[in-house]
C-alpha positions in Angstrom: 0.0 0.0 0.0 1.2 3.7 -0.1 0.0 6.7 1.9 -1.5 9.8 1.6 1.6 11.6 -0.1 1.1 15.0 0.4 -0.9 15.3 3.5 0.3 12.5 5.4 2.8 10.8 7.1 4.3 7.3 5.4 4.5 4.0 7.5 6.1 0.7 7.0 2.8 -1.0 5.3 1.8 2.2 3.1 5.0 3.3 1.8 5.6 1.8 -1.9 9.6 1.4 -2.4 8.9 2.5 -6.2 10.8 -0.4 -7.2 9.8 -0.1 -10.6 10.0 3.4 -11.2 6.2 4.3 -10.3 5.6 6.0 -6.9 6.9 9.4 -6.3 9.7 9.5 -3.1 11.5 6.2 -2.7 12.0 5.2 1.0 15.8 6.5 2.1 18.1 5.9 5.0 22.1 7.0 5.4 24.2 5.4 3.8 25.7 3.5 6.8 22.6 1.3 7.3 23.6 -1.2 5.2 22.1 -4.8 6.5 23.7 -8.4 5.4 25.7 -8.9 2.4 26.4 -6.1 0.0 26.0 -8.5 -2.7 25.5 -12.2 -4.3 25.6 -13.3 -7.7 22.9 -12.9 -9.9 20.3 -15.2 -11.7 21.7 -16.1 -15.5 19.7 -14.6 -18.0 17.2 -17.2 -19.9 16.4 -15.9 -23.4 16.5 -12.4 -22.9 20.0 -9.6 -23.3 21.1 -6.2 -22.8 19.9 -6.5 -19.4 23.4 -5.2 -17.5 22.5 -1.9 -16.9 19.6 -3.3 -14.8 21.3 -5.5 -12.9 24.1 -2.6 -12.4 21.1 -0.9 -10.9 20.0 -4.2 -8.8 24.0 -4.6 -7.4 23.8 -0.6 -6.5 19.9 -1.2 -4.3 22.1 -3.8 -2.4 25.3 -1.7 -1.9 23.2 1.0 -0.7 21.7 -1.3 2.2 18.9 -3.2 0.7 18.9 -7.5 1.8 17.9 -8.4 -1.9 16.5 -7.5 -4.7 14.5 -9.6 -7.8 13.3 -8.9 -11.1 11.8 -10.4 -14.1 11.6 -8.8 -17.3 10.1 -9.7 -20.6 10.5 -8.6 -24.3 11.0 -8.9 -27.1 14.1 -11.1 -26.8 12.3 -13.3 -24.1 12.5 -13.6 -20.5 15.4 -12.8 -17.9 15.7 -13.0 -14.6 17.8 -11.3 -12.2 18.7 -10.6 -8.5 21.4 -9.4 -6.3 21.5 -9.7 -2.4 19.8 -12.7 -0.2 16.2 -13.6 0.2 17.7 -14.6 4.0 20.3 -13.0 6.1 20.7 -15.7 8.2 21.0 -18.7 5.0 22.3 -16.4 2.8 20.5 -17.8 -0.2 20.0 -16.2 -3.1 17.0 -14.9 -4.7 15.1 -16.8 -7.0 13.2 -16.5 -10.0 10.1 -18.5 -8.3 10.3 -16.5 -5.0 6.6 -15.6 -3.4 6.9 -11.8 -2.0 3.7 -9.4 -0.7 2.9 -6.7 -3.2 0.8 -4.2 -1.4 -0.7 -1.8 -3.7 -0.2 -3.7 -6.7 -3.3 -5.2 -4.9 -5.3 -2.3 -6.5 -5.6 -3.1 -10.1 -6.8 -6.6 -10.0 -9.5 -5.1 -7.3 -9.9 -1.9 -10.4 -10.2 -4.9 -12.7 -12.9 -6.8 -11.5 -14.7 -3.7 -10.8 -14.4 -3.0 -14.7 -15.8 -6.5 -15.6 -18.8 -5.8 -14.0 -19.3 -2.9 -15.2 -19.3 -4.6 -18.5 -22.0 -7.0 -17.2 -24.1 -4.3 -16.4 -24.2 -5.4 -13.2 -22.9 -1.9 -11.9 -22.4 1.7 -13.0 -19.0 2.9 -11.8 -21.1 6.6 -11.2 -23.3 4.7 -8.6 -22.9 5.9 -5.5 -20.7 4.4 -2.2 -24.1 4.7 -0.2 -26.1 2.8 -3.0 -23.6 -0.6 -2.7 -23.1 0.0 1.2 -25.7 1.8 2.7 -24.7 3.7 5.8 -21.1 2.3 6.1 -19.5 5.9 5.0 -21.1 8.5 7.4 -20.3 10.9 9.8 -17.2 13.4 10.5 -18.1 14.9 7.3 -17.6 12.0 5.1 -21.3 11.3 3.2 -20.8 8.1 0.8 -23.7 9.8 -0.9 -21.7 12.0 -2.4 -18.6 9.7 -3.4 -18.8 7.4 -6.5 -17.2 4.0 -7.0 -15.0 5.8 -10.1 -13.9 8.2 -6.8 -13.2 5.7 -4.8 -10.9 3.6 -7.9 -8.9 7.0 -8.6 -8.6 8.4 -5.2 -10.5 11.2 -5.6 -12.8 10.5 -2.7 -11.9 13.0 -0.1 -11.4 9.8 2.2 -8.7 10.1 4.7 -6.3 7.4 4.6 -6.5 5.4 7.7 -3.4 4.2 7.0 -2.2 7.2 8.1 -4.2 7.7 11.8 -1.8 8.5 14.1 -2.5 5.5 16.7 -3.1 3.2 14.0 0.2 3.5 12.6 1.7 3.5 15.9 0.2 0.4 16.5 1.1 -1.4 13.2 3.6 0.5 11.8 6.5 0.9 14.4 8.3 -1.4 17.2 4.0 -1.9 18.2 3.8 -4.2 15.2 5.9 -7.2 17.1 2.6 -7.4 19.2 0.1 -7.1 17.1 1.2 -8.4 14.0 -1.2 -11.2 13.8 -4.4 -9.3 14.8 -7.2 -9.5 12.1 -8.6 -6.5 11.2 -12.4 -6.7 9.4 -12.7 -4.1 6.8 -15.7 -2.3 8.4 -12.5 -1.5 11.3 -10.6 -0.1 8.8 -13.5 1.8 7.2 -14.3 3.4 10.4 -10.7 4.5 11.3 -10.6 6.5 7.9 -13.6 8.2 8.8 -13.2 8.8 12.0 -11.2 11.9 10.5 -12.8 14.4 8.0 -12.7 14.5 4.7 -9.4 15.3 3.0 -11.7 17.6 0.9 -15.0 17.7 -1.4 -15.4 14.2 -3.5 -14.4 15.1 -7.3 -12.3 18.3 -6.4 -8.6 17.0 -5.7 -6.2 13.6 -5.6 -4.7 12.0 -2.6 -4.2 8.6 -2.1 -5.9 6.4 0.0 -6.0 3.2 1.0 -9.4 3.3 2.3 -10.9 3.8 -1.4 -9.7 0.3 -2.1 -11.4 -1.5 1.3 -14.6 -0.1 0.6 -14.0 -0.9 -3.3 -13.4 -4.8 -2.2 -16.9 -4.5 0.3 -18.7 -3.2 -2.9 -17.6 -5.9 -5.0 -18.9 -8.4 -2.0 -21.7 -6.7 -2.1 -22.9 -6.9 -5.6 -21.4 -10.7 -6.2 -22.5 -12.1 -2.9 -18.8 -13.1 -2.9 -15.6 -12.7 -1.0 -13.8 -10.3 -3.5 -10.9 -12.9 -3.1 -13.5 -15.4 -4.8 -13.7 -12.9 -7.8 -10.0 -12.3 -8.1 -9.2 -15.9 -8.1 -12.1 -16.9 -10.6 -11.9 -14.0 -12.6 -8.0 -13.6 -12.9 -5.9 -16.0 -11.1 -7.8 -18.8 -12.9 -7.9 -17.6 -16.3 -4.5 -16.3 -16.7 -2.8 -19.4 -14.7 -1.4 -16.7 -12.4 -0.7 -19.9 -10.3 1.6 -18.8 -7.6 -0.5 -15.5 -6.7 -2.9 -15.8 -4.0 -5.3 -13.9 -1.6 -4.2 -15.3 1.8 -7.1 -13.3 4.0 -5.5 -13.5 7.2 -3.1 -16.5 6.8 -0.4 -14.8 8.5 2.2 -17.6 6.4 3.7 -17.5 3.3 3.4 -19.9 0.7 6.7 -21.5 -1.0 9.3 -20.8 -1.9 9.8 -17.5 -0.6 12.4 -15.1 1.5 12.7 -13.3 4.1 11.1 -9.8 4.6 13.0 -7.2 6.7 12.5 -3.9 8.6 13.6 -1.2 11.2 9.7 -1.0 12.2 10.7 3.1 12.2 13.8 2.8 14.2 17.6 3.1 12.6 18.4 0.0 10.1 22.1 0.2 11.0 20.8 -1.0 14.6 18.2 -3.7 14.2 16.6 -5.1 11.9 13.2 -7.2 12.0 12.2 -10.0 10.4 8.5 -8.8 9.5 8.0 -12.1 6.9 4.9 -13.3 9.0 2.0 -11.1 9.8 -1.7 -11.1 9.1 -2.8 -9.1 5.9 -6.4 -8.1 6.9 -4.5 -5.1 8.0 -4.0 -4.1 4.1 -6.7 -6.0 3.2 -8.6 -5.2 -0.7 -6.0 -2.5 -0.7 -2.8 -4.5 -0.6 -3.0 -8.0 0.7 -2.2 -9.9 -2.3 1.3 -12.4 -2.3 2.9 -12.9 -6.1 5.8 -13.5 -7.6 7.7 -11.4 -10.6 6.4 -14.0 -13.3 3.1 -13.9 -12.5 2.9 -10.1 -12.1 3.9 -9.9 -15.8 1.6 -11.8 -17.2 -1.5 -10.3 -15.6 -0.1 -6.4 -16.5 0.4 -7.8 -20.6 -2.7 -9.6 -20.3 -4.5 -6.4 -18.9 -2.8 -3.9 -21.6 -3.2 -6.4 -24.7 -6.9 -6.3 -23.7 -7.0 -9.9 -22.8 -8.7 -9.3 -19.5 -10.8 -6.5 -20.1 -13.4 -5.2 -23.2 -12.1 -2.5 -24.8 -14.6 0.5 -23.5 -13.7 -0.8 -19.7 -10.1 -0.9 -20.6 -10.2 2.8 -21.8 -12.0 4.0 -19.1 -9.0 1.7 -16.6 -6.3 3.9 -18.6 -8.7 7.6 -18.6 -6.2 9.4 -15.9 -6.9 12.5 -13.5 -4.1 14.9 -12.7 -2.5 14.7 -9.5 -0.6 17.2 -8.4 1.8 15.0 -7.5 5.6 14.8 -8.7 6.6 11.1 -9.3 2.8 10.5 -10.0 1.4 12.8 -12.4 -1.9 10.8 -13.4 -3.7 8.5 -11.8 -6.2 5.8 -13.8 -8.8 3.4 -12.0 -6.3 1.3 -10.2 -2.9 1.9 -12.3 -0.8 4.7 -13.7 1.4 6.0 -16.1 4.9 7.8 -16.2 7.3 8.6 -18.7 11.0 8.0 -17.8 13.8 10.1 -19.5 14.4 8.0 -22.3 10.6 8.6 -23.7 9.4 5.5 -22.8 5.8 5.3 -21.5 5.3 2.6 -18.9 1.8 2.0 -17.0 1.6 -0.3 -13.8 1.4 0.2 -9.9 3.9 -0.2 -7.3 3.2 -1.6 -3.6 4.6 -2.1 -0.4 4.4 -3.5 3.1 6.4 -4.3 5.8 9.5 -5.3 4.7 8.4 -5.5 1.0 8.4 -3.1 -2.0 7.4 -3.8 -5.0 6.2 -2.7 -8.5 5.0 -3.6 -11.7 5.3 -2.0 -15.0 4.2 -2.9 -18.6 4.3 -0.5 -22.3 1.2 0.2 -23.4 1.6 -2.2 -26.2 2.5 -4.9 -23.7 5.8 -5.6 -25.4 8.0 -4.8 -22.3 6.9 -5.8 -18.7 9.1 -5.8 -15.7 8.3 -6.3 -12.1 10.3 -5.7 -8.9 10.7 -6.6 -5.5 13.0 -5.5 -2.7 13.0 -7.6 0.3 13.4 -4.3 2.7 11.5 -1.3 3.3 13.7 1.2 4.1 15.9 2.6 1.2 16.0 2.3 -2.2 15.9 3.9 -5.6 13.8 2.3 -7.6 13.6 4.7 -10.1 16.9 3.6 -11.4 16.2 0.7 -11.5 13.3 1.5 -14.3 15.3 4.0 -15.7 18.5 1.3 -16.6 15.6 -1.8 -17.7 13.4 0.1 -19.9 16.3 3.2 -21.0 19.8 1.6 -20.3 21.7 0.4 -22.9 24.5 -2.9 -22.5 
């Protein structure tokens, strides 16, 4: 998940790591807070080449502090795989190509997705209101879910406060308070309520700021007009169809499925001192807006799938890719559940990036669906993703 970015304060769960070159203001720390082994040997490219300006970019994430860092990307050429750094600090092993990692945010646009196919079945107008799919359930302190649309809630224009970003809350989960209540399940109406137990960031329709509380309601409107869990939908909708095989929905299965790494973090305190292993925790806490567990492969498929218009009609898919402005640096436009950015080089790229404790992520795609890499970074506290974007979709070998 990421947070509020210009009103609000960034915790471990809701700050993305931009590892793909999406969010705006990669996570930092000193230099001196390096943790584990600067570096390991990479994964040998498959079919694919002129990939070693990314993996310069992977070696320099792990110099600068990072445990490890994986990627998988596709073009033309075929498929390669890379990493740099451990998946465990304590084994030393390497990360690999089949590793299972928490995406966060990248939650959103399969929860934007199946929004979008039922708008095609006519089984709900992205204009309805919040308060015609969940009566009552957005009330109070100013916030009126009569006034806020589901399109609102998919491209953060909402007003919503981002509970994410409640002072207690992220005290709670966020810092040294997480090591207690890291298994705690957390129902989305809970979540709901702590976002609007603060007033509206401003007037639905009249501004942008992210929030993670768009995308829990979203998931309780998809319940709501399925009858289903909106895990049910992403599985039988997406997972299935595409084989995304080794993507899941865990709910609040606090254990990750294998293979997978370790996930590591200072909880807010200073990396060169401790470090946390944050690997296990429940994910009702991020819930419909950034629960999801995948791994590089899979992410690739579902973003080329989405942009070749294998997943969606076409009139859905432009509406999916119809941006409003931002007013944010890093993040320019925002669509229903994924946006675009232009790196220096010219190149467009569209996807979402995520992150949660201990993980950030990202995935990115061309618009033609001829390019797709996605990232993951097995710490949450520095990074540049950016570059890394820059050297896989602009760098040169």
């Amino acid at each position: 998940m990421a947070t509020r970015s210009r009103r609000g304060r960034r915790g471990t769960l809701a700050a993305a790591l931009t590892a793909a070159a999406l969010a705006a203001g990669a996570l930092s720390a000193p230099a001196a807070a390096a943790a584990g082994p600067a570096a390991a040997a990479a994964a040998k490219p498959e079919t694919g080449r002129g990939h070693a300006a990314t993996q310069k970019a992977m070696d320099a994430q792990v110099a600068a502090g990072l445990p490890g860092v994986l990627l998988q990307a596709v073009d033309r050429h075929g498929v390669w795989n890379g990493s740099s750094g451990v998946a465990d600090l304590e084994t030393e092993r390497p990360r690999l190509p089949k590793d299972r990692f928490r995406v966060g945010s990248i939650t959103k646009t399969f929860v934007a997705t199946v929004l979008l196919q039922l708008e095609a079945e006519r089984r709900i107008d992205l204009d309805d209101t919040v308060e015609q799919w969940l009566p009552g359930v957005v009330r109070g302190n100013g916030n009126d879910g009569r006034k806020i649309t589901v399109r609102q809630l998919l491209n953060h224009t909402s007003g919503l406060f981002d509970y994410t970003s409640d002072a207690a809350f992220a005290e709670k989960l966020f810092g040294p308070g997480f090591l207690e209540h890291r298994y705690d399940t957390w129902t989305p109406e809970q979540l709901v309520r702590v976002g609007t137990g603060h007033e509206p960031d401003f007037a639905p329709g009249t501004d942008w700021n992210y929030s993670n509380t768009n995308y829990i309601l979203a998931g309780m409107v998809i319940e709501r007009v399925t009858g289903e869990e909106y895990a049910e939908e992403i599985e039988r909708r997406i997972l299935r169809p595409l084989r995304l095989r080794a993507t899941t929905v865990p709910g609040t299965d606090p254990d990750m499925p294998r293979p997978h790494g370790r996930a590591y973090s200072p909880l807010g305190g200073d990396p060169a001192e401790k470090i946390h292993d944050v690997t296990e925790l429940n994910p009702s806490v991020a819930g419909a807006a950034g629960e999801m567990i995948s791994t590089t492969g899979d992410l690739n498929r579902f973003y080329r799938a989405l942009v070749r218009g294998k997943v969606l009609p076409d009139r859905q898919l432009k509406a999916m890719l119809t941006t409003v402005e931002t007013g944010e640096a890093g993040i320019e436009h925002y669509g229903l559940g994924i946006y675009p950015q232009t790196l220096s080089c010219g190149v467009a790229i569209w996807g979402h990036s995520g992150g949660i404790h201990g993980s950030g992520s990202a995935a990115t795609v061309t618009r033609a669906g001829d390019h797709a890499a996605s990232f993951n970074a097995n710490g949450d506290w520095t990074g540049d993703g950016r570059a890394v974007a820059e050297a896989e979709y602009c760098g040169t070998s």
